[in-house]
VOGU-3710 file (C-alpha; in Angstrom, 3 decimals, decimal comma):
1> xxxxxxxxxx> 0,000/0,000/0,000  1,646/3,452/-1,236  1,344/5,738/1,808  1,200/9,447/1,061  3,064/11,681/3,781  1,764/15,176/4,211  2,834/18,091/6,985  0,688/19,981/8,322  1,229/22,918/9,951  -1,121/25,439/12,002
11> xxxxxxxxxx> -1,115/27,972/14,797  -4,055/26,592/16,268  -3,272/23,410/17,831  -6,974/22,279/18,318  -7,593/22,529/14,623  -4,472/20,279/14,355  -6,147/17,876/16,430  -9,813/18,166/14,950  -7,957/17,098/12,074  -5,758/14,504/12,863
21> xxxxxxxxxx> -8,848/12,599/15,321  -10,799/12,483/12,085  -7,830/11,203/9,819  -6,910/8,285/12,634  -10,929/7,471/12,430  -11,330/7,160/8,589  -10,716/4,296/5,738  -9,128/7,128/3,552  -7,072/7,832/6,378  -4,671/4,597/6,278
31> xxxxxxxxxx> -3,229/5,973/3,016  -2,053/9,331/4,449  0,586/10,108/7,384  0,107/13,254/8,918  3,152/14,971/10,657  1,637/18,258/12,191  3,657/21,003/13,223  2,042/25,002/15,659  5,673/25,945/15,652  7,445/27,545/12,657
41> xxxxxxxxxx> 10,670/26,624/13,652  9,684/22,949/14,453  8,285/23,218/10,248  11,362/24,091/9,121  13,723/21,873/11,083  12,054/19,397/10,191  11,726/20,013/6,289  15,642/20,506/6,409  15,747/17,135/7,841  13,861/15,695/4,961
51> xxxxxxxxxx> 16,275/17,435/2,600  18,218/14,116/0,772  15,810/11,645/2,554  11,797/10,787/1,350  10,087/14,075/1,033  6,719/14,332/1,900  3,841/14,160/-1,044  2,403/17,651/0,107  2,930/20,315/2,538  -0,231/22,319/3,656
61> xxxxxxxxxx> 0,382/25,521/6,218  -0,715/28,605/7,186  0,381/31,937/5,299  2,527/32,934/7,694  4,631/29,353/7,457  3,976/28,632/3,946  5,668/31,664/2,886  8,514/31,684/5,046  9,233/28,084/3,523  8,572/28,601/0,024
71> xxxxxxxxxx> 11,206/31,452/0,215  13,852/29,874/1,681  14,251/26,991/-0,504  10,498/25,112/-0,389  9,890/26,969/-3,804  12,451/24,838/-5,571  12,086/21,798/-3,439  9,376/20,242/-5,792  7,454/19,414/-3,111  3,334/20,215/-3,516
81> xxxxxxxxxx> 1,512/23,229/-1,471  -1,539/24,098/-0,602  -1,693/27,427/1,204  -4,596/26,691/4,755  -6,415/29,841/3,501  -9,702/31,974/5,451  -9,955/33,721/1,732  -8,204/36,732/2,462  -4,697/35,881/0,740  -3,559/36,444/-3,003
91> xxxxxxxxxx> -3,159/32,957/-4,124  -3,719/30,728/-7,093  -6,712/29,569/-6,367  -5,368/26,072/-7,101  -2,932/26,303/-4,187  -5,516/27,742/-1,971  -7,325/25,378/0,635  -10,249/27,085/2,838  -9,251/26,217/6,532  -12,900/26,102/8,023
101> xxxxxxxxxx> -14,911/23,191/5,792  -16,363/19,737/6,471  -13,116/17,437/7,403  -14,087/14,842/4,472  -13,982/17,721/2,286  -10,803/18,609/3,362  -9,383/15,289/3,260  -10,813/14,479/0,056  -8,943/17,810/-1,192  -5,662/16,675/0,399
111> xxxxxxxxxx> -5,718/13,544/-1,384  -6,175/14,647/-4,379  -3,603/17,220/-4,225  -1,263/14,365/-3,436  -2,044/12,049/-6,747  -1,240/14,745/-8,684  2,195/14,111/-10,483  5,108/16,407/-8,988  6,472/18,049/-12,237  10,280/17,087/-13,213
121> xxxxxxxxxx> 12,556/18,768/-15,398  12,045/17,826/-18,880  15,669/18,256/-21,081  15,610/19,391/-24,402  18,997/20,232/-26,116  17,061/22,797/-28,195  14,800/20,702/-30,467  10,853/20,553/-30,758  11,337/16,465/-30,321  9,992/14,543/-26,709
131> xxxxxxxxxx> 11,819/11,530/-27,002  10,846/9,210/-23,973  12,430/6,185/-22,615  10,729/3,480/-21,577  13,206/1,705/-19,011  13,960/-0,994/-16,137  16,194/-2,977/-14,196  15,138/-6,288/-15,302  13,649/-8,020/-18,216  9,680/-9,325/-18,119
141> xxxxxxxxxx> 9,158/-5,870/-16,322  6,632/-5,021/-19,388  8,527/-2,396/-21,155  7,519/-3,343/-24,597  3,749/-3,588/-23,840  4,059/0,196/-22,144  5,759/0,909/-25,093  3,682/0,403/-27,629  1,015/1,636/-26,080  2,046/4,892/-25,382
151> xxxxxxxxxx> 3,122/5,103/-29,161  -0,480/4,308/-29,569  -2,018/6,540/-27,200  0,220/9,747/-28,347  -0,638/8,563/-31,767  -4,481/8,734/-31,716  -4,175/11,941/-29,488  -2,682/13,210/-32,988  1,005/13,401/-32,112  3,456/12,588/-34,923
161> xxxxxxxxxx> 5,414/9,279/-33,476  7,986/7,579/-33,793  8,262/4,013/-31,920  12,140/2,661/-32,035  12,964/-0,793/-30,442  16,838/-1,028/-29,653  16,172/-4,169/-27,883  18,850/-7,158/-28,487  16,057/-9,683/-29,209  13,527/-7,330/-29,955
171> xxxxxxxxxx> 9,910/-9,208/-28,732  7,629/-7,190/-30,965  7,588/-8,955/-34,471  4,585/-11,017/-33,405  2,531/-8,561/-32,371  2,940/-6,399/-35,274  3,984/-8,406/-37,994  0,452/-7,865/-40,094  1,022/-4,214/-39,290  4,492/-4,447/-41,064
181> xxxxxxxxxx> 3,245/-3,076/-44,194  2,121/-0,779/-46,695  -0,757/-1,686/-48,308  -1,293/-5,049/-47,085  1,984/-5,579/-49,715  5,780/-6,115/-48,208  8,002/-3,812/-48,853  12,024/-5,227/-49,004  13,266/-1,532/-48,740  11,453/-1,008/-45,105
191> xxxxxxxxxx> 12,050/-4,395/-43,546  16,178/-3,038/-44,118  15,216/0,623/-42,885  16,941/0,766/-39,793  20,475/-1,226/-40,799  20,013/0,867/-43,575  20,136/4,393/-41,799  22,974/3,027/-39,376  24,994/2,798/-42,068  24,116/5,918/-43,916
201> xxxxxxxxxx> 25,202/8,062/-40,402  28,353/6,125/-40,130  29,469/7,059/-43,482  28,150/10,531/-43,418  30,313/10,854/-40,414  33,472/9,101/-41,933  33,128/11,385/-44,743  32,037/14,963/-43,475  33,899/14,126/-39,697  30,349/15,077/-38,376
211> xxxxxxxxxx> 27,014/13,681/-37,703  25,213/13,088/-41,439  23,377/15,949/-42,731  19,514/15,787/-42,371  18,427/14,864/-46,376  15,264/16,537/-47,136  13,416/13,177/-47,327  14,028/12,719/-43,587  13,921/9,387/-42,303  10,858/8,276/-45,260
221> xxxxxxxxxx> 12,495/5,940/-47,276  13,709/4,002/-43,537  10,709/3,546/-41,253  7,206/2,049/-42,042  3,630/3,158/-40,976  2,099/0,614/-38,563  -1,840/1,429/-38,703  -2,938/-0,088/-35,796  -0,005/1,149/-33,462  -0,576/4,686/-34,976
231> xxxxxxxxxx> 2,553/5,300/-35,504  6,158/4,816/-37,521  8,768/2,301/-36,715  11,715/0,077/-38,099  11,056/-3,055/-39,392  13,382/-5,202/-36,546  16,343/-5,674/-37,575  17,104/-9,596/-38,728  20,768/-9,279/-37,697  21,806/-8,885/-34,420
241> xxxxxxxxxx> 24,917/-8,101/-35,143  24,501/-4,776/-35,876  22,479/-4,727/-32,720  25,197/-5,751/-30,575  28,164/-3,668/-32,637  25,861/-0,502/-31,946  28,110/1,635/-29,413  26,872/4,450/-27,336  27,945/7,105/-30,115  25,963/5,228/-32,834
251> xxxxxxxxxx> 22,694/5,628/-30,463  23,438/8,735/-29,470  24,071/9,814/-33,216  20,526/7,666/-34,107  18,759/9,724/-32,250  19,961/13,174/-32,669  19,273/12,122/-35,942  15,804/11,211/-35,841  15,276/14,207/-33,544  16,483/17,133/-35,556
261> xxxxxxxxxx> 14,927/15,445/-38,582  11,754/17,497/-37,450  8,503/14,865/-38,377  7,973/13,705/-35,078  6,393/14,991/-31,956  7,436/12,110/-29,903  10,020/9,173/-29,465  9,249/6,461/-28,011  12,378/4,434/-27,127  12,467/0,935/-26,130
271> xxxxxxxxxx> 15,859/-1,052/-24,826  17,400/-2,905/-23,182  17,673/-3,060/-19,298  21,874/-3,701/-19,411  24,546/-1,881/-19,392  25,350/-1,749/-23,235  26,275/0,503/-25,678  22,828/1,616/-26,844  21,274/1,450/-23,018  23,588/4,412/-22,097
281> xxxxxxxxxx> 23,145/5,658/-25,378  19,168/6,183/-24,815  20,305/7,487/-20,997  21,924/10,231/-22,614  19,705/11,463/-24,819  16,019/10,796/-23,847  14,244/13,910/-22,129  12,392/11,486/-19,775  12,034/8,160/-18,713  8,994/5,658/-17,943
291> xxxxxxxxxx> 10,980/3,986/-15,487  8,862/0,514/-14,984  8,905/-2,068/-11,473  7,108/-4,938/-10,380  6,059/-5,413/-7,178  8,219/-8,601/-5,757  11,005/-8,581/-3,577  12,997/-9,529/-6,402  12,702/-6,685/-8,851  12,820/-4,177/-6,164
301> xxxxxxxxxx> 16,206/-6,017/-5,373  17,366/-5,634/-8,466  16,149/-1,796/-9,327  18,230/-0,703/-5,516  21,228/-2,914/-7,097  20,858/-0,913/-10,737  20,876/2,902/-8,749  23,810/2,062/-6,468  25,863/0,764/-9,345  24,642/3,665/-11,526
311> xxxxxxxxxx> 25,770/6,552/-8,488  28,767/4,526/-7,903  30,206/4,394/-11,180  28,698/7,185/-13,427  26,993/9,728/-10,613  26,789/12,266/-13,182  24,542/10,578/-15,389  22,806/9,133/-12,184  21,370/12,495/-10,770  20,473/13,650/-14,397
321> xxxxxxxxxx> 18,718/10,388/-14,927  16,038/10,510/-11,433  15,866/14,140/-12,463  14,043/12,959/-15,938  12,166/9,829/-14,448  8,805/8,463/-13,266  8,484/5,774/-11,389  5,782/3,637/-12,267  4,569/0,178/-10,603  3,617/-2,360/-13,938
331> xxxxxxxxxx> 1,388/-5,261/-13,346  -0,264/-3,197/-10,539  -2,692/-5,455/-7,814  -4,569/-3,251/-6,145  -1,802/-2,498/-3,263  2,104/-2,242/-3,242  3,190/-4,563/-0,475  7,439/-4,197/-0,997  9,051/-1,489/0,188  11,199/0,635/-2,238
341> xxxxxxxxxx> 14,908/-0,074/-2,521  15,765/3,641/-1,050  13,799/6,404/0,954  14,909/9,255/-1,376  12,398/6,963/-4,222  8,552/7,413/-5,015  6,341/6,147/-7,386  4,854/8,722/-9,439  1,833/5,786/-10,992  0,649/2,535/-11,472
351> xxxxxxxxxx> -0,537/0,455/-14,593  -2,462/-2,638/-13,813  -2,061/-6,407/-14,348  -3,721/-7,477/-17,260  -4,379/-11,339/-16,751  -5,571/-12,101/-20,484  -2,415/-11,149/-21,585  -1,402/-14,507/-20,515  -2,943/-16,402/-22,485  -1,920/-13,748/-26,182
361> xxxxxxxxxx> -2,739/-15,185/-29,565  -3,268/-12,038/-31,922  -1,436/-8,051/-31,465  -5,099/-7,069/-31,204  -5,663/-8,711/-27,803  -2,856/-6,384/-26,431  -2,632/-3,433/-28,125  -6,841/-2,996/-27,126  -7,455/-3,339/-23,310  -9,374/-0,448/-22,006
371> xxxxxxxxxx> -8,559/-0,082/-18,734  -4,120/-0,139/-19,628  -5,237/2,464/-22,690  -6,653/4,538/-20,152  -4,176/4,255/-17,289  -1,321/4,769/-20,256  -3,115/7,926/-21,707  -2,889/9,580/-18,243  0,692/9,023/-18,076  1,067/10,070/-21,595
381> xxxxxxxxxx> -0,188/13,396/-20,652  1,642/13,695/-17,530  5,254/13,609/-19,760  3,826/14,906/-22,532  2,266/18,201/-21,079  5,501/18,430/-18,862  7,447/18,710/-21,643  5,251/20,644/-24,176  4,629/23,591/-21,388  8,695/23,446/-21,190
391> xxxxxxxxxx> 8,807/24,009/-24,400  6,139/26,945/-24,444  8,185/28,690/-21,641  10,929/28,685/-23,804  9,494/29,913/-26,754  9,967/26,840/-29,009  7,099/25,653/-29,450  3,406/26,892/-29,711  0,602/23,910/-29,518  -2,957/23,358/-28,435
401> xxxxx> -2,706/20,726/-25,449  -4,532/18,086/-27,194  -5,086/15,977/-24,163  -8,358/16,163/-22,401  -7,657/14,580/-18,554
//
């Protein structure tokens, strides 16, 4: 069971109490922790405690403490507010939460204040292109299934997409094998796409001493457009080989590549869960990362085993890395009974287990399960609307959202 921590912090210490009685006495109230503070300078030791440990999912206080906090560091802390208001302050009303209401109310108000998704840094080394990596620490984790259907998702909210499977045994031939086509004939020239445009960039580099120039055609004559994913991909490559010889420059080149090419909105990039080549390759360049767990002892082993080698031995590309993630629980059972690998983790959402995926026969059976479409189009928009109001701030790009949540 994920169990949100808020603060709480008030002058009046029988409100405190009023609340926490009725928290203690309610089912919603085994999901929440409340640490309540009258004291400003109790608040703010203990919020400088918290500092490199397991912040809390929401902090809700006072004027007077709120804005003492958010100006000496709580601003920039990424940790949610909501300022305990009697409707007299200037605040977003968003951030504003009336003091004196029915309790349920107000719980009802805290936890929804909690589900929604602190906002990370999205990186962008100057290009109009969300490329997104869909990552974990161990295999059977579910990364192609997320994969494909957020290239589905993104693709029927009318994003231009481009799903790319760097995998070393890449799983997704049978499910869309029919899709493989263009109109319903094969096409030799696409099913060599990708080990085609490797070998264009390493020559265009041997040549110029640079990456390859962007051709006007773009990446057309490579990829092919899979109608029921909504999207373009590579036809997987047949020889794994090339697979295996790809080194972290050749990714990193790929993908500059198919970013600057400008005809996608979004890359979707699916890999491997090792230490290769093209793993650190997508590291480096994606903007974020769908960072994917199960809940058993064992994976949560392995994801704490992943982070210490990864701070140990590259710490650089370790803090950049959690600054561009979400943490998401696949397979999802109604509760999460391990505990995470390290305090300073939380999970940011869940997808759920789909048992008929067991028993798969035909792409159609997974690439069409309502509830995972739905629980995938809300983290779609999550990343997508992170990095698309990024971009807006920064004057790069102007869009309509084009996600209704």
């Amino acid at each position: 069971m994920i169990v949100l921590k808020v603060v709480l912090v008030s002058k009046e210490r029988d409100y405190i109490s009023a609340w926490l009685d009725y928290v203690q006495g309610n089912s919603s109230g085994l999901h929440v922790r409340f640490t309540a503070f009258s004291q400003g300078d109790s608040f703010k030791d203990h919020m400088k405690e918290q500092e490199g440990r397991e912040l809390p999912d929401l902090v809700i206080a006072e004027p007077e403490f709120l804005n003492d906090w958010l100006n000496n560091g709580g601003e920039v802390s990424g940790v949610p507010w909501l300022m305990l208001s009697e409707g007299m302050e200037e605040v977003d009303e968003a951030k504003r939460l009336m003091k004196y209401q029915p309790l349920p109310a107000l719980l009802d108000a805290v936890m929804h204040a909690c589900r929604q998704p602190r906002r990370k840094k999205v990186h962008h080394p100057g290009q109009e292109t969300l490329s997104i990596g869909v990552v974990s620490a161990s295999g059977g984790s579910g990364k192609t299934a997320v994969a494909l259907h957020m290239a589905k998702q993104l693709g029927l909210a009318g994003y231009a997409v481009l799903y790319l499977n760097l995998e070393t045994l890449d799983s997704t031939l049978p499910f869309l094998e029919k899709g493989l086509t263009r109109s319903g004939q094969r096409h030799p020239d696409a099913e060599t796409g990708l080990s085609r445009l490797l070998y264009d960039l390493k020559v265009g580099r041997k040549e110029s001493g640079k990456q390859l120039q962007v051709q006007s055609k773009g990446v057309d004559g490579y990829v092919v457009r899979h109608e029921a994913l909504k999207s373009d991909v590579f036809w997987p490559l047949s020889n794994r080989k090339e697979l295996l010889q790809m080194t972290r420059e050749d990714t990193s080149n790929l993908l500059r590549y198919l970013t600057d090419c400008g005809q996608y909105d979004v890359l979707i990039l699916d890999g491997d869960s090792g230490w290769d080549g093209r793993s650190e390759g997508v590291l480096d360049a994606a903007d974020a990362f769908v960072w994917l767990v199960e809940d058993d002892i064992s994976a949560m082993h392995r994801w704490g085993q992943w982070l210490q080698h990864a701070e140990r031995t590259k710490p650089d590309l370790y803090e950049s890395m959690l600054d561009r993630s979400r943490f998401v629980v696949n397979k999802y059972r109604d509760n999460v009974v391990n505990v995470l690998p390290r305090p300073d983790l939380h999970l940011d959402a869940v997808l759920p287990y789909i048992p008929s995926w067991k028993q798969l026969s035909q792409e159609e059976v997974m690439l069409s399960s309502p509830i995972f479409q739905r629980e995938v189009k809300r983290l779609c928009a999550m990343l997508v609307q992170d990095g698309e109001e990024e971009l807006k701030q920064t004057g790069r790009i102007q869009k309509q959202d084009r996600w209704a949540l």
